[in-house]
C-alpha positions in Angstrom: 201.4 73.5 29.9 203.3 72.1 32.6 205.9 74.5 35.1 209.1 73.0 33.6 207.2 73.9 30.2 206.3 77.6 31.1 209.7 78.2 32.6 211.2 77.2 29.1 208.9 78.9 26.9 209.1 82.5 29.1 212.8 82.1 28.2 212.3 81.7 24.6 209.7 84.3 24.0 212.1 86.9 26.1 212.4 90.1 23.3 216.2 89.6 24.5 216.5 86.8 22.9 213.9 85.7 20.5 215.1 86.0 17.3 214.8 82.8 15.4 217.6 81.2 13.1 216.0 81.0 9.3 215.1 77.5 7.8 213.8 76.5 4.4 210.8 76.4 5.6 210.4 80.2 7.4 213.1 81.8 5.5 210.4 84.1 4.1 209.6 85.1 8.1 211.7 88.4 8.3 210.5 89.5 11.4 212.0 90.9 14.6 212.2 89.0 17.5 209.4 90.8 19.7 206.9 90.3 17.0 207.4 87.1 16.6 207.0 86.5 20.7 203.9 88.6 20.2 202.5 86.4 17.4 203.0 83.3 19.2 201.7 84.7 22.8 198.4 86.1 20.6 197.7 81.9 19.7 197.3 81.3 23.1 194.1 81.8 25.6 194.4 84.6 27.8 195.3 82.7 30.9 197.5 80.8 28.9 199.5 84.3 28.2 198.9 85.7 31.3 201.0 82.3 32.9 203.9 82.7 30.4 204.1 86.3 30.7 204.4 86.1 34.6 207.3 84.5 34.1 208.6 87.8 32.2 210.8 90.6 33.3 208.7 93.7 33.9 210.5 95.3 30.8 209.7 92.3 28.8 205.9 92.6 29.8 205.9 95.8 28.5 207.6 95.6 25.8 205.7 92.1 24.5 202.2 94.5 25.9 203.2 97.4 23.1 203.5 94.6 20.2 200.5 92.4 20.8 199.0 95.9 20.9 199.9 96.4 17.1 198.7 93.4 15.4 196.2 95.1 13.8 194.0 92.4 11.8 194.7 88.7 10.5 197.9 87.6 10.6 198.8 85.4 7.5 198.3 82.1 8.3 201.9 80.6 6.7 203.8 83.1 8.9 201.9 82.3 12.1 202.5 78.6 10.9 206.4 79.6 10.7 206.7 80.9 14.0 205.1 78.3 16.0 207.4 76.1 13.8 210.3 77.7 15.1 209.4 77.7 18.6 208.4 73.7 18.6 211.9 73.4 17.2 213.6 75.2 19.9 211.4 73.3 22.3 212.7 70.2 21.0 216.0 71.1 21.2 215.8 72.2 25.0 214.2 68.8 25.9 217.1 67.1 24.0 220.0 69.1 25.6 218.1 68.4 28.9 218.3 64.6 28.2 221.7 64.3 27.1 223.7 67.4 26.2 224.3 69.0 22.9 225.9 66.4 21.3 222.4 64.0 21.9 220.7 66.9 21.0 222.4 67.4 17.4 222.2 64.2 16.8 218.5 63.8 17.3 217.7 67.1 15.6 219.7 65.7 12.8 217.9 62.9 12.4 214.7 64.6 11.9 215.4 68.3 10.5 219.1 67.7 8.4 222.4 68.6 10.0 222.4 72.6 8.6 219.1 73.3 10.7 219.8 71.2 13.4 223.4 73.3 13.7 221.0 76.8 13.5 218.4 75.6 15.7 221.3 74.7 18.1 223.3 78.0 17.9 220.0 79.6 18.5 219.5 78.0 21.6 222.9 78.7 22.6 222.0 82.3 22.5 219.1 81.6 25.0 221.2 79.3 27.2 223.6 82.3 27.8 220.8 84.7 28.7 220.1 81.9 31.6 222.6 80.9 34.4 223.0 77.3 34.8 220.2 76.3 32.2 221.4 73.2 31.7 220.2 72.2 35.2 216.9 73.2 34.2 215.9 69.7 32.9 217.6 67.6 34.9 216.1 64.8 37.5 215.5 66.8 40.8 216.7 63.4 42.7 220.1 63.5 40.8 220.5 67.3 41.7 219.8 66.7 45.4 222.1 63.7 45.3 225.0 65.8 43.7 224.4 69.4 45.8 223.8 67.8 49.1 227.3 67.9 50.2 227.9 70.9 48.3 228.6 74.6 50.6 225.6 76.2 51.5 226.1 79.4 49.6 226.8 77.2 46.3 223.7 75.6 47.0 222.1 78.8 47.5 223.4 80.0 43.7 222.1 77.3 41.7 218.5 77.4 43.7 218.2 81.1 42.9 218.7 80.5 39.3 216.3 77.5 38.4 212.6 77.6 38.2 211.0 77.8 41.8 209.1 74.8 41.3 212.5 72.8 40.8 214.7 74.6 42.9 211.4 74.2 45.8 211.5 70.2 45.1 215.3 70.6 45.4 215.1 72.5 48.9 212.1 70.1 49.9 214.5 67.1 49.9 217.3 68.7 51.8 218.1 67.8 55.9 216.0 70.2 57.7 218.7 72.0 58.9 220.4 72.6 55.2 217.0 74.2 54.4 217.4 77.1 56.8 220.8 77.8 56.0 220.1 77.8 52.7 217.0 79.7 52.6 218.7 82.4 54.7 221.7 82.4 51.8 219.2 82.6 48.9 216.9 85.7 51.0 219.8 87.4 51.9 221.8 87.1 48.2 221.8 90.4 46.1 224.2 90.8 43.5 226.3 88.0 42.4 229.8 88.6 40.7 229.3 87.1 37.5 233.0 85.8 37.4 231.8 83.7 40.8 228.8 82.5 38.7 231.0 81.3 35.8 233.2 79.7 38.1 230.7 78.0 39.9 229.5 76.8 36.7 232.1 75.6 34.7 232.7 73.3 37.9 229.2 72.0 38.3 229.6 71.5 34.1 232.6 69.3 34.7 231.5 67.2 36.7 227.9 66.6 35.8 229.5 65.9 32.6 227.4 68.3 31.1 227.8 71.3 29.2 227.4 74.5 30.7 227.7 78.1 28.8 229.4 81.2 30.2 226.6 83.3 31.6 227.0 87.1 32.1 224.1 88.1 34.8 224.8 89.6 38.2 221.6 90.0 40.1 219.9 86.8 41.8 218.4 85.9 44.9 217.2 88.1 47.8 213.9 87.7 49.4 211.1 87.8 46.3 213.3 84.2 45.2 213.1 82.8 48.2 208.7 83.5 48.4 208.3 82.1 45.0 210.2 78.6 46.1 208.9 78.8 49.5 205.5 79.0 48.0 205.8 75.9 45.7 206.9 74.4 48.4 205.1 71.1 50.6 203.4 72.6 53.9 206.0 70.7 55.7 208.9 72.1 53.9 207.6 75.4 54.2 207.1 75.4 58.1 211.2 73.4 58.1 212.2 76.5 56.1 210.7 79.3 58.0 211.7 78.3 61.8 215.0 77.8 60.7 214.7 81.0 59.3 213.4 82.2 62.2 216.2 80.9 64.2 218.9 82.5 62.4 217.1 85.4 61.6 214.1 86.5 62.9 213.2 89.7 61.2 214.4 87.9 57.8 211.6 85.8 58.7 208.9 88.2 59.2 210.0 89.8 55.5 209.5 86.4 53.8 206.0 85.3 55.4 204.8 89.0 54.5 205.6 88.4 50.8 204.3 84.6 50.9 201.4 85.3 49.4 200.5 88.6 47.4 197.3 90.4 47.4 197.1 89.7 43.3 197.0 85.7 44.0 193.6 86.2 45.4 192.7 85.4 41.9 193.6 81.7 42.0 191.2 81.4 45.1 188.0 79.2 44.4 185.5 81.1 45.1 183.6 79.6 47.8 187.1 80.1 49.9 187.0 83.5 48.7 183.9 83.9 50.2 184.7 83.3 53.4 187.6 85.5 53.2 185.5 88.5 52.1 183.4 87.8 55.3 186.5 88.3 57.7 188.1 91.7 55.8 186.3 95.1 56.5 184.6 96.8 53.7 187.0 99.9 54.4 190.1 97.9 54.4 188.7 96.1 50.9 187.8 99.6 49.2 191.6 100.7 49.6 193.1 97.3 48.8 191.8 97.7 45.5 192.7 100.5 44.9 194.6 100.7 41.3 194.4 96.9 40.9 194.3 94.7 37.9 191.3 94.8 36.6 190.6 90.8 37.3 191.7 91.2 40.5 189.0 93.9 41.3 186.3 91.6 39.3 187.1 88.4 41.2 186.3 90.3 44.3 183.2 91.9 43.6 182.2 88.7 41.6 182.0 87.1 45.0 179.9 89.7 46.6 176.3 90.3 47.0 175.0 92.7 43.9 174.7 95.3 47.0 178.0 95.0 48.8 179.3 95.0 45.4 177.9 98.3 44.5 179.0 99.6 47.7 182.2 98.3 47.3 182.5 100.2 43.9 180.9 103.4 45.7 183.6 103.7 48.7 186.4 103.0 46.4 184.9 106.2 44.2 184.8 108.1 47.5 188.2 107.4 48.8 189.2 109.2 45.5 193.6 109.3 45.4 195.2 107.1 48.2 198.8 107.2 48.6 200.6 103.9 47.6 202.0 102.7 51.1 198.1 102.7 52.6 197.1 100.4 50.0 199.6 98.2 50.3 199.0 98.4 54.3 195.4 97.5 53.4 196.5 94.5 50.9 198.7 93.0 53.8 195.8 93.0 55.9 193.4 90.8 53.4 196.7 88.6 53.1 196.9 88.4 56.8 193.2 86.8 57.2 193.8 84.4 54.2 197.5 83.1 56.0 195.2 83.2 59.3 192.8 81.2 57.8 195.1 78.8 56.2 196.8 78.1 59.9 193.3 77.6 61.3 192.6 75.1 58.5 189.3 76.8 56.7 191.2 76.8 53.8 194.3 74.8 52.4 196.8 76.5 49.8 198.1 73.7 47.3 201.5 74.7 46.2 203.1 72.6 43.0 202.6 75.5 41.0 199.7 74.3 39.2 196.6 73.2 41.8 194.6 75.7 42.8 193.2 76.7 46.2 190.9 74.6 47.7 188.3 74.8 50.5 
């Protein structure tokens, strides 16, 4: 699955919005939104999940968690059939509006489905478009939004980044001047709560003239620092380092805040493991018994995986001893593990790829 891909696909399967239109052909499907986003998550591989539900609200996790959790036994086939059926569909459709708007995109689902399920395929992704601000950004060539933002104010520039994927809007930033990155960075860490009326404004005016159409969306909160880490880190090297001094010029302990949360202590996961090894060699044993402390449990077995049967058991032992440690020291303990890997990464021992998709390589 590619980013653009995932992004889509985490919006579709939100329980918010997943309720699928009817059709001739899964009329019979009378089933509630969240089990259908359950259904179609349980087809997958686990890492394939895991990526799509990353994408998730916290709520949504949960909530998706507590219906995979009650599928008890085979699902029939035909429905399973049904509702991967109905998610292609609105797949299609996205790619369509993407492409040309929803005029090309009834058109073209016309053609190949009949004008009645076209029209319900459409109206449910009309529903899903107003759960997203400026969705219909989402597809388009990251050259042609550069090219129409560039000139654009910085804080406008700063709304429409905080709403796309972080690979796009991190292409987007990438190909600003240097010093439009820092400003804009700064706006997108430093963003809260947005008034929704300003969002609709903003666009309905990027709508008209994109010549595209753009729904009404009715969501407040975007930006602040946790947006700005996740485009930062799909982010070029170069782009990154622009990014942060001119953060660092404006705002200095804005700076510190981001490059703490560049990378977090679960990402050690999507280390090789011969990089991880020479991270373990740098971290005391002390400071890795508390950072795992009340981890996912892949995190924890990626860790000891890459130890020595002994230090592994010892590992396992001290964590045992250490017995309830209050959240703030593990965290303290985490930052430290993420300071030798950022350390290492500056010295050069180890590169991390960012694109969203490459992994980290020694």
């Amino acid at each position: 699955m590619t980013i653009a891909n995932v992004e889509d696909l985490a919006g579709l399967l939100s329980p918010s919005t997943a309720v699928m239109p009817a059709s001739r052909s899964t009329a019979r499907i009378n089933l509630p939104g969240l089990r259908k986003a359950a259904m179609f998550l349980a087809q997958l591989s686990s890492e394939e999940a895991g990526l799509l539900m990353s994408k998730m609200r916290p709520s949504e996790v949960e909530a998706v968690t507590s219906e995979l959790m009650k599928l008890e036994g085979a699902v029939d086939p035909e429905t399973v059939d049904g509702v991967l059926g109905e998610f292609h569909e609105l797949m299609q459709a996205r790619r369509f509006v993407g492409h040309g708007g929803f005029e090309f995109a009834r058109d073209m689902l016309s053609a190949g489905l009949g004008a009645d399920r076209a029209e319900a395929v459409l109206n449910r992704l009309n529903v899903v478009y107003s759960e997203i601000p400026f969705a219909s950004l989402r597809n388009g060539d990251v050259r042609q939004l550069v090219t129409f933002l560039k000139d654009e104010h910085p804080q406008v520039i700063a709304l429409v980044l905080a709403h796309l994927p972080a690979a796009q809007s991190a292409e987007v930033l990438s190909r600003l001047s240097p010093d439009m990155q820092g400003v804009v960075a700064h706006r997108i860490a430093t963003m809260d709560r947005t008034s929704p009326d300003m969002v609709r404004m903003v666009e309905e005016e990027l709508g008209r003239r994109m010549g595209s159409m753009i729904t009404n969306q009715d969501l407040a909160s975007v930006g602040g620092v946790s947006a700005l880490v996740e485009i930062i880190n799909r982010s070029a090297r170069p782009a990154e380092r622009s990014i942060l001094d001119g953060l660092e010029s404006t705002d200095p302990e804005l700076a510190e805040q981001v490059r703490a949360q560049m990378f977090v202590f679960e990402d050690i996961v999507t280390i090789d493991d011969r990089s991880l090894q020479l991270v373990l060699r740098d971290v005391e044993a002390n400071d890795l018994a508390t950072a795992l402390k009340g981890v996912r449990p892949d995190v924890r077995d990626k860790i000891t995986r890459n130890l020595s049967e002994r230090a592994a058991e010892n590992l396992l032992e001290e964590m045992e001893l250490l017995g309830p440690v209050r959240a703030r020291t593990v965290e303290e303990a985490q930052a430290k593990v993420v300071t030798v890997i950022r350390a290492m990464e500056e010295q050069g021992t180890l590169t991390i790829s960012r694109g969203g998709e490459d992994e980290f390589v020694a």
